[in-house]
N, C-alpha and C positions, 0 to 999 in steps of 0.2 A: 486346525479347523474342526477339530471334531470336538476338541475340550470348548470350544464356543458353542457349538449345535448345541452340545451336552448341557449345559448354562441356560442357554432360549432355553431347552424345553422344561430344565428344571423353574425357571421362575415365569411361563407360562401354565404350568399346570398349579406351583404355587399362587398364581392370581385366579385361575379358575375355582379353586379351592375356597379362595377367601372371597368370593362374591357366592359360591353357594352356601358358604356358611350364612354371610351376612342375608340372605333372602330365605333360609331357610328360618334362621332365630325370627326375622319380623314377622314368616310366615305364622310360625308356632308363639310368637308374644306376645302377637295382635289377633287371638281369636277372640271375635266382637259377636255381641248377637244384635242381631236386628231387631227395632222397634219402631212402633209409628209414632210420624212427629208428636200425636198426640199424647202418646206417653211421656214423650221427651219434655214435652212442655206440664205436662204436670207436676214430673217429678223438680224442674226449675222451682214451680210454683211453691211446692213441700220444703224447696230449699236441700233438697237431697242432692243435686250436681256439685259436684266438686271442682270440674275443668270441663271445660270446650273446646274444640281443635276443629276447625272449618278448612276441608280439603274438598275443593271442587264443587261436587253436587250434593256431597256427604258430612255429617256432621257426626265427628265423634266424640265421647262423652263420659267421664266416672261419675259413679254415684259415691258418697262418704260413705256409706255404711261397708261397703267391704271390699271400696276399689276395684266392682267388676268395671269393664269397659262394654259400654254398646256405642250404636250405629246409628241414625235415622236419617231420611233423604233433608238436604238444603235447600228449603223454600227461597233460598237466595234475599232474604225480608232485606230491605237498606236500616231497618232499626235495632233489628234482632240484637247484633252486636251489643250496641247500646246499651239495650233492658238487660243481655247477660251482665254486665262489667257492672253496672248500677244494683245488683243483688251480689257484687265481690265475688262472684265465678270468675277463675283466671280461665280468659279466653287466647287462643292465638290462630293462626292465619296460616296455614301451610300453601306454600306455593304449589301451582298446578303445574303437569306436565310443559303448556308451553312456554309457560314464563323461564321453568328453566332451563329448557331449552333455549331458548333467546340469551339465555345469561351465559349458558357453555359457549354458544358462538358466538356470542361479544367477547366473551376470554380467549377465545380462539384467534378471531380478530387483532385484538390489542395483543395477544404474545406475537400474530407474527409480521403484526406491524414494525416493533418495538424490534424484533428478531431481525427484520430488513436494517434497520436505520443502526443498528448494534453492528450487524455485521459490516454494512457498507462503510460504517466509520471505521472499523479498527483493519479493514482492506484500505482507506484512503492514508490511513496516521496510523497502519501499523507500524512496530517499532524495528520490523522486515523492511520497510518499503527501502534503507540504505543499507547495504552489505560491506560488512568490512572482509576487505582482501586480507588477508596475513601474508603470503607470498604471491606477489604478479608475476613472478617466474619472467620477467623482462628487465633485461641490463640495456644498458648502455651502448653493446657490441651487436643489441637486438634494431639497433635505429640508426641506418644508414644517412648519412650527411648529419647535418645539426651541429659541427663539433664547436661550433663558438655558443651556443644556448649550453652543452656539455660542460665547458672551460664554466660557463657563469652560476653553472649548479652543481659544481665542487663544494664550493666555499660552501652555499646554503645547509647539502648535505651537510657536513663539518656541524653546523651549528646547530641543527638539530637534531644530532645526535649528543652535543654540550653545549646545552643551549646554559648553563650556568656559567661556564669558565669562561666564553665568548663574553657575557653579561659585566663580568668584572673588568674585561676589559673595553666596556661599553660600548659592543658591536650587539643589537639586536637583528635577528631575522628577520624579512620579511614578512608579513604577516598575509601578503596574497604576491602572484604575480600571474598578470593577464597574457595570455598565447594569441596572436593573433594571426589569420593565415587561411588561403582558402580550405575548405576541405578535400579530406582525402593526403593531406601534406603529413601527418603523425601527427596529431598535437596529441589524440589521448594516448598511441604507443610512445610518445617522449614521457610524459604524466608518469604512465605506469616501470617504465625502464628511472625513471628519478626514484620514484618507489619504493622499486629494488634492489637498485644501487644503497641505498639509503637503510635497506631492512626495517622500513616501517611500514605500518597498518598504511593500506589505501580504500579510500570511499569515495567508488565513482557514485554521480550524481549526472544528472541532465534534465535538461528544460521543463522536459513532458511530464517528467516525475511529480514537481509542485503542481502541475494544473490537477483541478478536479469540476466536478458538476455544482460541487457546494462550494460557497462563498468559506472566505478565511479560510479552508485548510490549505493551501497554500502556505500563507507564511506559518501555519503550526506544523507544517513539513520543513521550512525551512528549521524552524527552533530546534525541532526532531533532531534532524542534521549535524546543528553544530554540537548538541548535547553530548549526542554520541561519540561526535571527534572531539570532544574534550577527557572522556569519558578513555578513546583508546589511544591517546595522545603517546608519544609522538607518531601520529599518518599526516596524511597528506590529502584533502578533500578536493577532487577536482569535478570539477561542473563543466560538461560538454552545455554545447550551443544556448550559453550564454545571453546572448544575445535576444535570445526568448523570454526569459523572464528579468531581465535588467534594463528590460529598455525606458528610455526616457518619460520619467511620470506626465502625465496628463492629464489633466484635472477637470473636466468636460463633462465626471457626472454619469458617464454609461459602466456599467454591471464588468463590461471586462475589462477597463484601464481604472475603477478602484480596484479591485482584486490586484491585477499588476503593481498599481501606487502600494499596496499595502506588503506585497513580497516584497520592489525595493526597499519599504522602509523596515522590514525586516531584517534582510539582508545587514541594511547598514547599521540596525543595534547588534545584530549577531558579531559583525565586524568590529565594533567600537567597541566590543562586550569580551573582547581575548586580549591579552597580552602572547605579544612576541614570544615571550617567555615559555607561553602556554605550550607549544612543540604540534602548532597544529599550523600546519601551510594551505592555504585556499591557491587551485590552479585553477585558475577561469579561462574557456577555449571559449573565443568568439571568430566569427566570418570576418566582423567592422565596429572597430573601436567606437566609431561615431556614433551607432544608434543607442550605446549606452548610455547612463544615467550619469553626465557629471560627479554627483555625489558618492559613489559608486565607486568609482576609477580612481581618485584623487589618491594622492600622496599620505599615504597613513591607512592604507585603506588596500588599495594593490599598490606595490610601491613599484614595482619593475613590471614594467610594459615589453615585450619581447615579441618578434613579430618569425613567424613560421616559414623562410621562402620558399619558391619550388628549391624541387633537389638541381645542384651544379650540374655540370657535364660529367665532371668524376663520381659526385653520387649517384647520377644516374645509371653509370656503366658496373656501379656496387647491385643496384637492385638489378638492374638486367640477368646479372650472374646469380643473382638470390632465386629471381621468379622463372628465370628457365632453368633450373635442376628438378629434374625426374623428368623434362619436357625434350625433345629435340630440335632441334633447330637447326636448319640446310646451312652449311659452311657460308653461306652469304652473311646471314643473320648472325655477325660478329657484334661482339660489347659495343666496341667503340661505333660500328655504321648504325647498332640500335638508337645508341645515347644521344647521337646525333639528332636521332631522326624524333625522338621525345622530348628534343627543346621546348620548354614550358609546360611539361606534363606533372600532374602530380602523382605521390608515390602509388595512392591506388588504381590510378587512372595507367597506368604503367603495367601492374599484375593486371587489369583487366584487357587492357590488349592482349598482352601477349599469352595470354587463357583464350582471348577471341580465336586470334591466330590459331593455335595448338587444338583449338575445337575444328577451326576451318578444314582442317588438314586432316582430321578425323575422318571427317564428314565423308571425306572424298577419298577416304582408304588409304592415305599416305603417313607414313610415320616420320615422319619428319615437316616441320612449316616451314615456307618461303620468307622471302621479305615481301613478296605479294601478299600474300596472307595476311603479315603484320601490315603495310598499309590499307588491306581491306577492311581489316580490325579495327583501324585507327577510325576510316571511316564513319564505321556503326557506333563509335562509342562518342 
């Protein structure tokens, strides 16, 4: 902290220094003496002026015989000019205090107009806006139920870790595969546990991330994107809610479904624009298959469609035992009577009960929740 003060004030007193130099020299190299116009125009007349310099109301001026400088007031003539330049006096024009003043605050202006538009682009298409993961610190043992989406992302792993020896034997990888399932079921702790099972780079992405205020950066976020997962190939690119920015084009001509039409047809050069080979996987999580873009989905394009269910009855009673440790639960609030009681809940919807619960019992000074609690919970949520 101190070696910065020390800095400021050394190149603060070095600026002060150099504006009293520069106004003390013009003080002392522009001592002028004053004379009346009508000297001034005499000596034109003899042909003695050498240069004229018109600042303001003043008119400064050498003579040839021994380059003194004088002074005399600016009758402001509209001719004057003229008759100087027509007897070969080099005349010039010094600008007045407001003019330049008007030009510092037009610079001023234009730098931080230019400073806005500078900054707010490389915030929209910085080359920050996607993060590559190197470790998601999430296996396979971290995502209760799933185990047949597991069994089908063996093999893929496999491949993209040799994606050449698989090649010769004319097995390519898919080059996307779509998650389908409501939210709150894992689809992006499945994403990130594929990741890490796999030890490759992951770039999460999501919907909101392409939108902007300005038209086309959108799809130049999407280019972003896949540059960079080619860039740290072999990851895995997954896009939460999907279904945001892939939805079906419509051509109708309003400001937000081209910007949309123009991310799907990005999307789909970015996708037609990698080989298999490339060791870059697209996971696409959506809510509903439907509202996406045909073109989009198709075969060559995300080749495996895989849909997210609620967890089982057995996976339910895995998270039960997950989301109540460090919590208590009254001898009633058994695995199996919870799991029961969570038919058709999804995994988050699951921790947030039984967090509802565990707060209820707070509330009320008891260290231990009931299964009242947990149906009161169920309730509110």
């Amino acid at each position: 902290m101190k070696k910065i003060n020390v800095r400021f004030f050394v190149i603060l007193i070095a600026a002060v220094l150099c504006c009293a130099g520069y106004f003390a020299w013009d003080y002392f190299d522009n001592k002028e003496e004053k004379v009346s116009y009508v000297d001034f125009w005499q000596c034109v007349e003899a042909g003695d002026v050498s240069s004229v310099k018109f600042e303001g109301d003043t008119i400064h001026f050498s003579v040839k015989t021994n380059s003194e400088k004088f002074k005399t007031q600016n009758p402001n003539s509209p001719v004057l000019q003229e008759e100087l330049m027509k007897r070969a006096i080099e005349v010039t024009v010094a600008k007045d205090g407001t003019e330049i003043l008007s030009l510092i605050f037009d610079l001023i202006f234009y730098l931080f107009f230019f400073g806005v538009i500078f900054i707010a682009f490389r915030k929209f298409i910085s080359p920050n806006t996607f993060k590559v993961v190197h470790k998601t610190g999430v296996k396979f043992d971290d995502v209760v139920g799933m185990d047949k989406l597991k069994r089908d992302m063996v093999q893929v792993m496999e491949i993209m870790k040799k994606p050449a020896e698989y090649a010769k034997k004319g097995i390519r990888m898919p080059k996307g595969i779509l998650l389908e399932g409501e939210p709150g079921n894992g689809k992006t702790l499945f994403a990130k546990a594929l990741a890490g099972e796999a030890r490759i780079n992951f770039i999460p992405a999501k919907a909101t991330d392409f939108e902007s205020m300005f038209m086309a950066i959108g799809p130049l976020k999407v280019k972003l994107l896949f540059k960079k997962a080619r860039r740290r190939a072999p990851c895995i690119v997954f896009i939460d809610e999907f279904d945001g920015i892939g939805t079906i084009r419509n051509y109708n001509g309003s400001a937000l479904e081209t910007e949309n039409t123009r991310i799907v047809t990005a999307l789909l050069n970015e996708l037609d624009g990698f080989e298999a080979s490339n060791g870059v996987l697209v996971i696409a999580a959506t809510n509903s298959i439907k509202a996406l873009d045909p073109a989009l989905i198709r075969p060559g394009r995300f080749d495996a469609k895989l849909t997210v269910p609620y967890p089982d009855e057995a996976a339910r009673r895995k998270l039960v035992e997950m989301y109540t440790r460090g919590k208590a639960p009254a001898a009633e609030c058994t695995a199996d009577v919870l799991a029961r009681l969570f038919n058709g809940y999804s995994c988050a919807k699951i921790a947030s009960v039984l967090n509802g619960a565990a707060l209820r019992a707070g509330q009320e000074g008891r260290a231990e929740f009931t299964l009242a609690d947990v149906k009161a919970a169920c309730s509110e949520c």
